[in-house]
BASE-176360 format. One record per residue: chain; x, y, z of N, C-alpha, C in turn. Coordinates in Angstrom, 1 decimal, padded with zeros to 4 digits. Layout:
BEGIN
<atom c="A" n_u="X" n_v="Y" n_w="Z" ca_u="X" ca_v="Y" ca_w="Z" c_u="X" c_v="Y" c_w="Z"/>
...
END
This chain:
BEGIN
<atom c="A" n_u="014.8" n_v="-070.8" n_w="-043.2" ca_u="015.1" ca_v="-071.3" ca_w="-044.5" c_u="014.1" c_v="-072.4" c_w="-044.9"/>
<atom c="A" n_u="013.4" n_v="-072.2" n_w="-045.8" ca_u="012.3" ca_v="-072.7" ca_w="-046.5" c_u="013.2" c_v="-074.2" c_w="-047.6"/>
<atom c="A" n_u="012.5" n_v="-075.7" n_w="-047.2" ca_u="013.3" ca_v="-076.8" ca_w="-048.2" c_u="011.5" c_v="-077.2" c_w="-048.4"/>
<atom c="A" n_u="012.1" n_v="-078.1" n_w="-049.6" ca_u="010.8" ca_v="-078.9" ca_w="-050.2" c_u="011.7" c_v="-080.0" c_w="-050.9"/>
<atom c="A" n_u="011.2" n_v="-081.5" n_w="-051.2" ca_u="011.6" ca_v="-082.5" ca_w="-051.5" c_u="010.9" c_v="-083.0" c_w="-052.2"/>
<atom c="A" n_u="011.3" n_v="-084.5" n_w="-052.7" ca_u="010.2" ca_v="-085.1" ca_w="-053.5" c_u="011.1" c_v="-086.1" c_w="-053.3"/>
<atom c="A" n_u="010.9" n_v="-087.6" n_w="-052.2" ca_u="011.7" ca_v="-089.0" ca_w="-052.5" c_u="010.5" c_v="-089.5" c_w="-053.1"/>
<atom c="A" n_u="011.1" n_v="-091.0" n_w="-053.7" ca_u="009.9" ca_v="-091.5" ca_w="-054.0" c_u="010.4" c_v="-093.1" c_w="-054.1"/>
<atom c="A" n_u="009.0" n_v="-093.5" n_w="-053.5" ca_u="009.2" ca_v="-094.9" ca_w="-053.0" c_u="008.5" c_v="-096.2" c_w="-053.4"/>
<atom c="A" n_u="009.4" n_v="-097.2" n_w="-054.1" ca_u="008.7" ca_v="-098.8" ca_w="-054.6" c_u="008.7" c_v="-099.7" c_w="-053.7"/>
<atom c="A" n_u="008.0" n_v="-100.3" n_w="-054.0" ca_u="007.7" ca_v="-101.7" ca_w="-053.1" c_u="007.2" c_v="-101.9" c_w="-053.8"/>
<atom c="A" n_u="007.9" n_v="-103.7" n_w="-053.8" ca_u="007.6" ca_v="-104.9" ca_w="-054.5" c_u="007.3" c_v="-106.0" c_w="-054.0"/>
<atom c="A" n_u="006.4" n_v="-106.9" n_w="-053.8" ca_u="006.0" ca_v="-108.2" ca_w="-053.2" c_u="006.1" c_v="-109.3" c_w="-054.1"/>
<atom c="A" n_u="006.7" n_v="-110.2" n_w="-053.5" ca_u="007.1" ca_v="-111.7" ca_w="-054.3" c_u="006.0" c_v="-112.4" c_w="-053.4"/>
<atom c="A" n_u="005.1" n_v="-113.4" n_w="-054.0" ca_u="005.3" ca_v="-114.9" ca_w="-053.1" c_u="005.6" c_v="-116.2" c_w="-053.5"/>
<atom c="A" n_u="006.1" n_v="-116.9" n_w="-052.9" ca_u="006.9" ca_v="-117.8" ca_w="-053.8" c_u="005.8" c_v="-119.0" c_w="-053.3"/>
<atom c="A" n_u="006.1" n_v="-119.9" n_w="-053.6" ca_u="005.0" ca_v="-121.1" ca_w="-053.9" c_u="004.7" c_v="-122.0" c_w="-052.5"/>
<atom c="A" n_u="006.0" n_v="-121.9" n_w="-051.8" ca_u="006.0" ca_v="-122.1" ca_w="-050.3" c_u="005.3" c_v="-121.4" c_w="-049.3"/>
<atom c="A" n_u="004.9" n_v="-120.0" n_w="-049.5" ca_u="003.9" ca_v="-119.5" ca_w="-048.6" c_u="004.5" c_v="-118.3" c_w="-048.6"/>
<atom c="A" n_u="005.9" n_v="-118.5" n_w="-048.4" ca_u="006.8" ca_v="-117.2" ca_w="-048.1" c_u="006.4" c_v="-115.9" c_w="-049.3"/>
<atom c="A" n_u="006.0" n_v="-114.7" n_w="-048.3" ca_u="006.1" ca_v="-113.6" ca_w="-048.9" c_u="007.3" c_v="-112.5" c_w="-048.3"/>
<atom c="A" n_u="007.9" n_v="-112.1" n_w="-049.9" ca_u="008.8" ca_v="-111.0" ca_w="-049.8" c_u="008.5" c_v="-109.6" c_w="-050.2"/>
<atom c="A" n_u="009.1" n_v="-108.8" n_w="-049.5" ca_u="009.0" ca_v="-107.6" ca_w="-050.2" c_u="010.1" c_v="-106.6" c_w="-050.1"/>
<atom c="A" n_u="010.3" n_v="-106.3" n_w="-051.5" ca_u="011.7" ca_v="-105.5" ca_w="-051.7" c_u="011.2" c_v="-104.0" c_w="-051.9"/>
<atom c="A" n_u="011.9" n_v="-102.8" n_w="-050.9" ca_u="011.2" ca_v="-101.3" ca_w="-050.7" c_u="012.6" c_v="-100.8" c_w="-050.7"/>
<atom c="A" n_u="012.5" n_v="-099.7" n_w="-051.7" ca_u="013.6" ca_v="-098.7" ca_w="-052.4" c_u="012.9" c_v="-097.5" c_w="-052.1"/>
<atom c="A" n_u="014.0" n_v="-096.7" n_w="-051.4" ca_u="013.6" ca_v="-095.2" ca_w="-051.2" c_u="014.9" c_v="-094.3" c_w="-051.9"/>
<atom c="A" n_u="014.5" n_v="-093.7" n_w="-053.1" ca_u="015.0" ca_v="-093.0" ca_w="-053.8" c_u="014.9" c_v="-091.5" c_w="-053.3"/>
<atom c="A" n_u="016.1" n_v="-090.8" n_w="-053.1" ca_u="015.9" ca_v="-089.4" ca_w="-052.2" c_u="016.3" c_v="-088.8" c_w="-053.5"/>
<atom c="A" n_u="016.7" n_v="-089.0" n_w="-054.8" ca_u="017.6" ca_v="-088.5" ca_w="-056.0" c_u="019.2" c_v="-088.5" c_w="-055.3"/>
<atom c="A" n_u="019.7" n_v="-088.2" n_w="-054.4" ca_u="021.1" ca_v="-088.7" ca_w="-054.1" c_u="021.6" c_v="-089.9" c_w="-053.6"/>
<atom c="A" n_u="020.5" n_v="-090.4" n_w="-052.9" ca_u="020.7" ca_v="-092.2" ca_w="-051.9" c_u="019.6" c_v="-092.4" c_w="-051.9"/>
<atom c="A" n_u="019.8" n_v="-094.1" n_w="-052.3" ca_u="019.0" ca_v="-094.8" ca_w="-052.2" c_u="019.2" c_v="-096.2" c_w="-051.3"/>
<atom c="A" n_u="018.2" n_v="-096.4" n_w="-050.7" ca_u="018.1" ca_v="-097.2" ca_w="-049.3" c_u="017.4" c_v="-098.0" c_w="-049.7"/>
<atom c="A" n_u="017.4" n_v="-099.4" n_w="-049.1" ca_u="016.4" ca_v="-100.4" ca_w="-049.6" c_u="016.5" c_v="-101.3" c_w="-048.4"/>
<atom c="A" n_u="015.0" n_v="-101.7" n_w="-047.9" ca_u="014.7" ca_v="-102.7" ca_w="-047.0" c_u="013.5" c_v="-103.8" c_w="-047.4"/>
<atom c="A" n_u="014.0" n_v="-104.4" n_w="-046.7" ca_u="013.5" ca_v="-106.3" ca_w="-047.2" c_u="012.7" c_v="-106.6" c_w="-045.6"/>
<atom c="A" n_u="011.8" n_v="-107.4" n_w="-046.0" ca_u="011.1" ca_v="-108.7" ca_w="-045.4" c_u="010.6" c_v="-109.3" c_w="-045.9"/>
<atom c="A" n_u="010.5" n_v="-109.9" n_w="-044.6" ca_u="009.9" ca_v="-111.4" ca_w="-045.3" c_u="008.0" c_v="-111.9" c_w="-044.4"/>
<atom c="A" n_u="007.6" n_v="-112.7" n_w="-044.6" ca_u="006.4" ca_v="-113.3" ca_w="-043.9" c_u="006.2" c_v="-114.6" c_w="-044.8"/>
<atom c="A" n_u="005.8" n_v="-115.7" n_w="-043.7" ca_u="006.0" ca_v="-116.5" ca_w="-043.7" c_u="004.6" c_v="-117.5" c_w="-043.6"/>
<atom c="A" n_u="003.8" n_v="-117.9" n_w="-044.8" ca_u="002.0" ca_v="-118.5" ca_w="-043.9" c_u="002.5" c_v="-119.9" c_w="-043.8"/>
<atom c="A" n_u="002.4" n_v="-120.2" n_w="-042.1" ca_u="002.7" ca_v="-121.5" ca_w="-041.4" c_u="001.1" c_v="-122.7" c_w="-042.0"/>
<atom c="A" n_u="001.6" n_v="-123.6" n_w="-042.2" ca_u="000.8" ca_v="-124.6" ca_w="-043.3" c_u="-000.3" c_v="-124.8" c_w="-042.3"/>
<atom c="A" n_u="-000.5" n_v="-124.8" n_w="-041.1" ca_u="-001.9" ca_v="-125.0" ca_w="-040.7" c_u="-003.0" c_v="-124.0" c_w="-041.1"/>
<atom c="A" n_u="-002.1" n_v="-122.4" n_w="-040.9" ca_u="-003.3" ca_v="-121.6" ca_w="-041.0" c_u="-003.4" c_v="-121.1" c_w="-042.9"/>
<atom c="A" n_u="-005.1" n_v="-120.2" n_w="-042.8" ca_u="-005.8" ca_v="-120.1" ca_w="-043.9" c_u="-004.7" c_v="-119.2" c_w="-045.1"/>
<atom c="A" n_u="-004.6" n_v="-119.7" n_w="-046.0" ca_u="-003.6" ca_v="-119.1" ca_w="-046.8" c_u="-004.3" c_v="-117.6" c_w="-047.3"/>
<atom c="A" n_u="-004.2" n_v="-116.2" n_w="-046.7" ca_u="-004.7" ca_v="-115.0" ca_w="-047.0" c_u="-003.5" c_v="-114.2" c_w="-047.8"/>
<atom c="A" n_u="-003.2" n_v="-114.1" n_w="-048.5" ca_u="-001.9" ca_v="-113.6" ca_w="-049.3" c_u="-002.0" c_v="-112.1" c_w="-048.8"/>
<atom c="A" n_u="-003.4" n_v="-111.4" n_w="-048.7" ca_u="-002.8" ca_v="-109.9" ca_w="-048.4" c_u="-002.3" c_v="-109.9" c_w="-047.0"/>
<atom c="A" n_u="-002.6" n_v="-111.2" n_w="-046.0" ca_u="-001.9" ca_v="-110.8" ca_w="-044.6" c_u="-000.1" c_v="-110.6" c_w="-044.7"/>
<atom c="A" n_u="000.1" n_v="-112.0" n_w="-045.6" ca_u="001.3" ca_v="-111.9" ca_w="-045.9" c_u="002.0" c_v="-111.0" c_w="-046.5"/>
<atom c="A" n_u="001.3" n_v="-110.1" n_w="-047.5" ca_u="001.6" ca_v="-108.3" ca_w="-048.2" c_u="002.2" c_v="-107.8" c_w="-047.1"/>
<atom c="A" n_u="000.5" n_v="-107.3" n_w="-046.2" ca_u="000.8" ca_v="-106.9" ca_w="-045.0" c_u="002.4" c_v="-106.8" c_w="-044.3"/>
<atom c="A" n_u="002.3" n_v="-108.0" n_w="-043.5" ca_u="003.6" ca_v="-107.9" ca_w="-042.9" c_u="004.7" c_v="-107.5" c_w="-043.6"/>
<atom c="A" n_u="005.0" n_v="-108.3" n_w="-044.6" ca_u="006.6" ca_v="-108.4" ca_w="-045.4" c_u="006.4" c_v="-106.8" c_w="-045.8"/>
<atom c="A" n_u="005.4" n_v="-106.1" n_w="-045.8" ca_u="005.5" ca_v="-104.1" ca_w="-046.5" c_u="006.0" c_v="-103.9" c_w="-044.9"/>
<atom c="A" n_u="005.6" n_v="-104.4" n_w="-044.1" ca_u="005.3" ca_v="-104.0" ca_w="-042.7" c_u="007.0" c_v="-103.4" c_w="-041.9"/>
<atom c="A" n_u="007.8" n_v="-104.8" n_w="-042.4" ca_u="008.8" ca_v="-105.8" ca_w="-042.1" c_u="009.4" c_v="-104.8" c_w="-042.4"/>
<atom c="A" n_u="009.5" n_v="-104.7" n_w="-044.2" ca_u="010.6" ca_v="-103.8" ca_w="-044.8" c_u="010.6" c_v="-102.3" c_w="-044.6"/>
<atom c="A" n_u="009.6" n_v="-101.8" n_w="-044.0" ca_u="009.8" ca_v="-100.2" ca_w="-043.8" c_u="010.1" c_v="-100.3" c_w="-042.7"/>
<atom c="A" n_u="010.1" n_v="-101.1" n_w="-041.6" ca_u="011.0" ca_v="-101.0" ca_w="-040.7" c_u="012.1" c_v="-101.1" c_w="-040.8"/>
<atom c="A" n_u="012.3" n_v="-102.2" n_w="-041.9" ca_u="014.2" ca_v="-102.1" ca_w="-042.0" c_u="014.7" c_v="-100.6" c_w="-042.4"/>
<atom c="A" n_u="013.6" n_v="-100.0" n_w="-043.6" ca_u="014.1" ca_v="-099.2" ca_w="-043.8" c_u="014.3" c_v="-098.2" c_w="-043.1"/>
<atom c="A" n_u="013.6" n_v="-098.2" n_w="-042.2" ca_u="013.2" ca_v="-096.7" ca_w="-041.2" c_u="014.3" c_v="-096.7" c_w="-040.5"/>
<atom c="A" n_u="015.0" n_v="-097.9" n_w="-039.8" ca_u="016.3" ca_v="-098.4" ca_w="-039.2" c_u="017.0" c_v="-098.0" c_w="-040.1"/>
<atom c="A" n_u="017.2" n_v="-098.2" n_w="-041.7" ca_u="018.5" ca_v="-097.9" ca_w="-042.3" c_u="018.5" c_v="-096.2" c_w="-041.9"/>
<atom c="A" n_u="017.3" n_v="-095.3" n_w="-042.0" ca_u="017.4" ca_v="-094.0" ca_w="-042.8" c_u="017.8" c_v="-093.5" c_w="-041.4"/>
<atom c="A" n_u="017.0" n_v="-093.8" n_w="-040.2" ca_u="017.4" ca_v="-093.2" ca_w="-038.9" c_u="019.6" c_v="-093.5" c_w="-038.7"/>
<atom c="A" n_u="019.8" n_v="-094.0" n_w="-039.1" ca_u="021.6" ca_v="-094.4" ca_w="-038.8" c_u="021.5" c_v="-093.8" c_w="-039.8"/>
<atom c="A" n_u="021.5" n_v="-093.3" n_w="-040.9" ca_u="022.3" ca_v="-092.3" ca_w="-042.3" c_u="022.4" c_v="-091.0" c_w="-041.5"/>
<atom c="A" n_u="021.0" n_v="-090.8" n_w="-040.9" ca_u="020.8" ca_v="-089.6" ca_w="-040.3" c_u="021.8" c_v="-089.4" c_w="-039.1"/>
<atom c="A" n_u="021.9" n_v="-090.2" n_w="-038.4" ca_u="022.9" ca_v="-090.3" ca_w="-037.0" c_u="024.1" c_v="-089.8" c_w="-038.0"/>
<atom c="A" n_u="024.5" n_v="-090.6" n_w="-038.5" ca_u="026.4" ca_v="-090.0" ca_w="-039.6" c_u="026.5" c_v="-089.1" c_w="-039.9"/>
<atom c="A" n_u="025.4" n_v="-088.4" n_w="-040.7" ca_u="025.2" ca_v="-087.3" ca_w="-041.4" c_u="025.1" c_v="-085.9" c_w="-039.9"/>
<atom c="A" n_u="024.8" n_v="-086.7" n_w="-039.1" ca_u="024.5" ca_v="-085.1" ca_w="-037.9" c_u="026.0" c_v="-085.4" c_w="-037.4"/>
<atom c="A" n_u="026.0" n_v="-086.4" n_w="-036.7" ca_u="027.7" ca_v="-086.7" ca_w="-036.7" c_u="028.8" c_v="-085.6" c_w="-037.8"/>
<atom c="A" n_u="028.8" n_v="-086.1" n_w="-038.7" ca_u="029.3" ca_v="-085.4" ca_w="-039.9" c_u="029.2" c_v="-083.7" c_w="-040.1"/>
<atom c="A" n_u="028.4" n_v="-083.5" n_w="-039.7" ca_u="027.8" ca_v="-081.6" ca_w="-039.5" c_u="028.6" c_v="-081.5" c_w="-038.5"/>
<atom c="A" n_u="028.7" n_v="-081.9" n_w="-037.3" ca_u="029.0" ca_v="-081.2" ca_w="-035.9" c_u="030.4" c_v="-081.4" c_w="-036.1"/>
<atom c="A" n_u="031.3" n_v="-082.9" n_w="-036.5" ca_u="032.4" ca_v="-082.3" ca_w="-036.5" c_u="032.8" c_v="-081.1" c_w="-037.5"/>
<atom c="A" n_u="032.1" n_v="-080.9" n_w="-038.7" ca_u="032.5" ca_v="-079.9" ca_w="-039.9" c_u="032.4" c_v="-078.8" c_w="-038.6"/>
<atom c="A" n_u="031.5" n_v="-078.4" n_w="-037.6" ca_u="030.9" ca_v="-076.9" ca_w="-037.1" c_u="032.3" c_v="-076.3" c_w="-036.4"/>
<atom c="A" n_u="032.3" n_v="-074.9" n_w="-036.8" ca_u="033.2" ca_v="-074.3" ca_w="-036.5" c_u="033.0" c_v="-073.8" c_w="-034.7"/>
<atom c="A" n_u="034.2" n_v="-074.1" n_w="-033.6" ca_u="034.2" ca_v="-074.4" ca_w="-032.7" c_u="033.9" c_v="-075.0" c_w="-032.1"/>
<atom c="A" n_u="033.3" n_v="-076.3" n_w="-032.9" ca_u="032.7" ca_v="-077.7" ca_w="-032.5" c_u="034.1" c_v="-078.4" c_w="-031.3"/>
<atom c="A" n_u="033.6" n_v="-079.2" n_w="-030.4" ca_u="035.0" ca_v="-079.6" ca_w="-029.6" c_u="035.5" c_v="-081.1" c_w="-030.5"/>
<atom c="A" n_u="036.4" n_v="-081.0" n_w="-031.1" ca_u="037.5" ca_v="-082.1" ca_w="-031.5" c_u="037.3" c_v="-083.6" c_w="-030.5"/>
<atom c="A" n_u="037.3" n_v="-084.5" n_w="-031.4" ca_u="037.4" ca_v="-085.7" ca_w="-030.9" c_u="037.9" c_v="-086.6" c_w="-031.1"/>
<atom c="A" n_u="038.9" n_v="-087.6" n_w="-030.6" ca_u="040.1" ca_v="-088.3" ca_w="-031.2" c_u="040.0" c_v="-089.1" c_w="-032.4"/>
END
């Protein structure tokens, strides 16, 4: 059985005046949408480079996301196997 998709994915970076950079990532599948955050943080000694701080905080958040999508996935196979017919029952 032949599938094809199309999600499509934003990311947005803040930095705020403190050094802290954020970044807010939305993965739109057209039925759910998942959203993961980080953060990065330039400690005042070192050289203020704003794309290291992009860097991480994109870095950060697709990991959260990756963590959110891998657990939807876990439920969802969960969710199949008890629907399967002669699947074994579980309390």
């Amino acid at each position: 059985m032949s599938h094809t998709g199309q999600w499509k994915v934003r990311l947005d970076l803040f930095e705020d005046d403190d050094g802290t950079t954020k970044a807010h990532l939305v993965l739109d599948t057209g039925t759910t949408a998942l959203t993961g955050r980080g953060t990065a943080h330039c400690h005042p000694a070192d050289m203020n480079v704003p794309e290291i701080g992009d860097e991480l905080a994109a870095g950060r958040a697709m990991v959260d996301l990756a963590h959110q999508l891998l657990e939807t996935a876990e439920r969802d196979m969960q969710g199949v196997a008890a629907r399967r017919p002669n699947s074994p029952r579980t309390a």
